[in-house]
C-alpha positions as CSV (number, residue, x, y, z in Angstrom):
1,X,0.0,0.0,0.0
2,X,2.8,2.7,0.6
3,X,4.6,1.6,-2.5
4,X,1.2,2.4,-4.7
5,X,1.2,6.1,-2.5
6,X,4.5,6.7,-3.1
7,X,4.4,6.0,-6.6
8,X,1.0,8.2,-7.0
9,X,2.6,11.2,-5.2
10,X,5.7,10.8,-7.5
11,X,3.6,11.0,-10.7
12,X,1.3,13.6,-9.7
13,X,4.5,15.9,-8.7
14,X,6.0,14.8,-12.0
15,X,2.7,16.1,-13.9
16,X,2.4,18.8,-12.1
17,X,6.0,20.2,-12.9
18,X,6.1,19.7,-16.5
19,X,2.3,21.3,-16.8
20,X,2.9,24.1,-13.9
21,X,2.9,28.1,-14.9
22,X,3.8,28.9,-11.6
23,X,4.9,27.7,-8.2
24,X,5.4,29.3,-4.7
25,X,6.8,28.1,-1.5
26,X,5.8,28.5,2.0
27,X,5.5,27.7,5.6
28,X,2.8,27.2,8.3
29,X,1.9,26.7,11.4
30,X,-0.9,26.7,14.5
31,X,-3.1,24.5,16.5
32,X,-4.0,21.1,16.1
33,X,-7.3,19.5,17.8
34,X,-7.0,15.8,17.1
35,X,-9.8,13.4,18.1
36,X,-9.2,9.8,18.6
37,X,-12.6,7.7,18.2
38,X,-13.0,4.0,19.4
39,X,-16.5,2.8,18.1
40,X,-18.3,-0.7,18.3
41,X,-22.0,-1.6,18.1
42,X,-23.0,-0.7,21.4
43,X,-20.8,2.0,22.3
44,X,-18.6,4.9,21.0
45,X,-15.9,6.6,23.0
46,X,-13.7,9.9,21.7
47,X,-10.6,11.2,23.5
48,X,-9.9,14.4,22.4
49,X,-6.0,16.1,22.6
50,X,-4.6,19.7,21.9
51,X,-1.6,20.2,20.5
52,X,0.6,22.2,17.4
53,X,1.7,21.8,13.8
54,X,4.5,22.9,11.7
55,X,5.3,22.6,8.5
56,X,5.7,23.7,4.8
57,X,3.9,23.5,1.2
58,X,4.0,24.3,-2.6
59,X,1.4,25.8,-4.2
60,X,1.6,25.1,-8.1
61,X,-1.0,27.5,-9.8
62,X,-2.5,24.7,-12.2
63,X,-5.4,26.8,-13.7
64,X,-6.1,30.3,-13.3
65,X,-8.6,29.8,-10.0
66,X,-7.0,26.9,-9.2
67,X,-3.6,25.6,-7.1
68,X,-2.6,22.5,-6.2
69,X,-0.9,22.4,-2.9
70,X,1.5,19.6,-1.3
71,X,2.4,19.9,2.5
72,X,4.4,18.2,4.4
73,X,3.1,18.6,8.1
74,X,4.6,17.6,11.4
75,X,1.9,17.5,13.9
76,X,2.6,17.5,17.6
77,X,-0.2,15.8,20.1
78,X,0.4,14.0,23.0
79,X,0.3,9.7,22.1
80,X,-0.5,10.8,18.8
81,X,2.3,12.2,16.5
82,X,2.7,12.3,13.5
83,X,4.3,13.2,10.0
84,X,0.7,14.6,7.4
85,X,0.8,14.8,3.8
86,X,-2.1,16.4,3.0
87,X,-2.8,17.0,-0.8
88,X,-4.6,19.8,-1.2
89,X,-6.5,21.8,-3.8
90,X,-7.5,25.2,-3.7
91,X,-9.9,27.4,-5.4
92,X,-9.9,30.8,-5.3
93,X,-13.4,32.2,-4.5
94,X,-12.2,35.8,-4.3
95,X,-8.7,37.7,-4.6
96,X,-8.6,37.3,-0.4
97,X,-10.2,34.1,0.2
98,X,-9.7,30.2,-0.8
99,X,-11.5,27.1,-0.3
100,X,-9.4,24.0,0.1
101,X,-10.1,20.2,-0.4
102,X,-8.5,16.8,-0.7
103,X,-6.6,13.8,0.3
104,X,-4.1,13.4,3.4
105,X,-2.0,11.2,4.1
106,X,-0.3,10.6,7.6
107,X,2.1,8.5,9.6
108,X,1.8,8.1,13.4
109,X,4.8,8.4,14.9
110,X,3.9,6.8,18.2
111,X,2.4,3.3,17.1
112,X,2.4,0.5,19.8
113,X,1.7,-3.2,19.1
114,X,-2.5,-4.1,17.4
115,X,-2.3,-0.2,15.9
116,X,-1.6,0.9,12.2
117,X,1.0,3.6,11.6
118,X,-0.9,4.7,8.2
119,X,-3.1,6.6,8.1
120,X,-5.7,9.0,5.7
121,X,-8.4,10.8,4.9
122,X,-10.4,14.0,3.8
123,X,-9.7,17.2,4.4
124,X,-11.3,20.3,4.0
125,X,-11.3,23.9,4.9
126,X,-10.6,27.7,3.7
127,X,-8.0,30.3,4.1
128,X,-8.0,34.0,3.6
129,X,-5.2,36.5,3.4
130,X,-4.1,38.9,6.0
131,X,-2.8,42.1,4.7
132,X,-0.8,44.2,7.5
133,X,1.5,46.3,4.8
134,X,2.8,46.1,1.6
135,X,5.9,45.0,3.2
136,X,4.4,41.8,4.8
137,X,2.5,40.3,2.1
138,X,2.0,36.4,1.8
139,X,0.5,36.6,5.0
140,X,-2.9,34.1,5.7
141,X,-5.1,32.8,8.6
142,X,-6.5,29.0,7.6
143,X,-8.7,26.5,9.5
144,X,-9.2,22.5,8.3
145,X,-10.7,19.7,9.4
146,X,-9.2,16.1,8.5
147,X,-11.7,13.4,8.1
148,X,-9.6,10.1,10.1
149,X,-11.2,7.1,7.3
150,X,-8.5,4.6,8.2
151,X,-9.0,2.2,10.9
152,X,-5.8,2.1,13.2
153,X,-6.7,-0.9,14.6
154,X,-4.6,-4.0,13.0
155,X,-6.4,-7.2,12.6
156,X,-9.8,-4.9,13.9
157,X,-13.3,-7.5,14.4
158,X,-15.8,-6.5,12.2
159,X,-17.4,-3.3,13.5
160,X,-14.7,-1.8,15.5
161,X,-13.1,1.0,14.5
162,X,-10.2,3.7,16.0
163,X,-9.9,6.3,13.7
164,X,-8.3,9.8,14.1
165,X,-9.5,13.2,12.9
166,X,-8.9,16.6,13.6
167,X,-9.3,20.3,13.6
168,X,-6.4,22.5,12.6
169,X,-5.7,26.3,13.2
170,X,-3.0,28.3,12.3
171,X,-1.1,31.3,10.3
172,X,0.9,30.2,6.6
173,X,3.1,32.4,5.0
174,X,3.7,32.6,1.3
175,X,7.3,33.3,0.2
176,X,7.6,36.3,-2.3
């Protein structure tokens, strides 16, 4: 399975670079609210953990409203670490403010025996750009939320699921 998403990430950055008009770098951060769900048939319980992420991105204008954008993410909560590849695409509803969507995927960091270190799912969310002066442009406030559709639990019974999802908050910058 991590062979096939390794080769899939490799050919869509391929694509993208031969096909791209325009691509800018840049850097993020803020506040992660991950949520843990343990469900079976007669009960659900959620455990829900604060903590921050860090990270960086391309965006690779593709069309003229739309940019695909690769991050690599390191996300910081307490039992539940891990490295997020989200694989975003965003549409620009107005000069100020973008919508985002797509595919992440993510590896816990801190796996212990029966639980699956890959993870993925949806995410979605919007951004929208902060001007303070013309000598601090690039400057945007974005919130997500990722859509846990893995089952982290190896070998699981039919039923029971542990997935993981979460809310994210932060500040990106977009390098000039």
């Amino acid at each position: 399975m991590k062979k096939i998403v390794l080769c899939t990430v490799i050919s869509i950055f391929t694509f993208l670079k031969t096909n791209a008009q325009e691509i800018q770098f840049g850097a993020k951060t803020g506040v992660s609210f991950a949520s843990l769900k343990v469900k079976n048939q007669t009960f659900s319980i959620t455990n829900s953990e604060t903590g921050f992420y860090i990270g960086g991105f391309a965006g690779i204008r593709v069309f003229e409203a739309f940019t695909f954008q690769p991050e690599l993410i390191y996300v910081a909560v307490e039992g539940l670490n891990q490295i997020n590849m989200p694989l975003m695409v965003n549409y620009e509803v107005s000069e100020d403010f973008k919508v985002l969507a797509g595919p992440s995927l993510g590896f816990l960091l801190d796996v212990n025996d029966g639980f699956e270190s890959f993870n993925y799912g949806i995410e979605i969310g919007a951004a929208y750009d902060i001007y303070i002066s013309r000598s601090i442009e690039g400057l945007y406030a974005e919130a997500r939320y990722n859509f846990g559709l893995a089952n982290l639990l190896e070998n699981a019974p039919s039923g029971v699921t542990r997935k993981l999802s979460g809310l994210f908050v932060g500040l990106g910058y977009r390098f000039k």
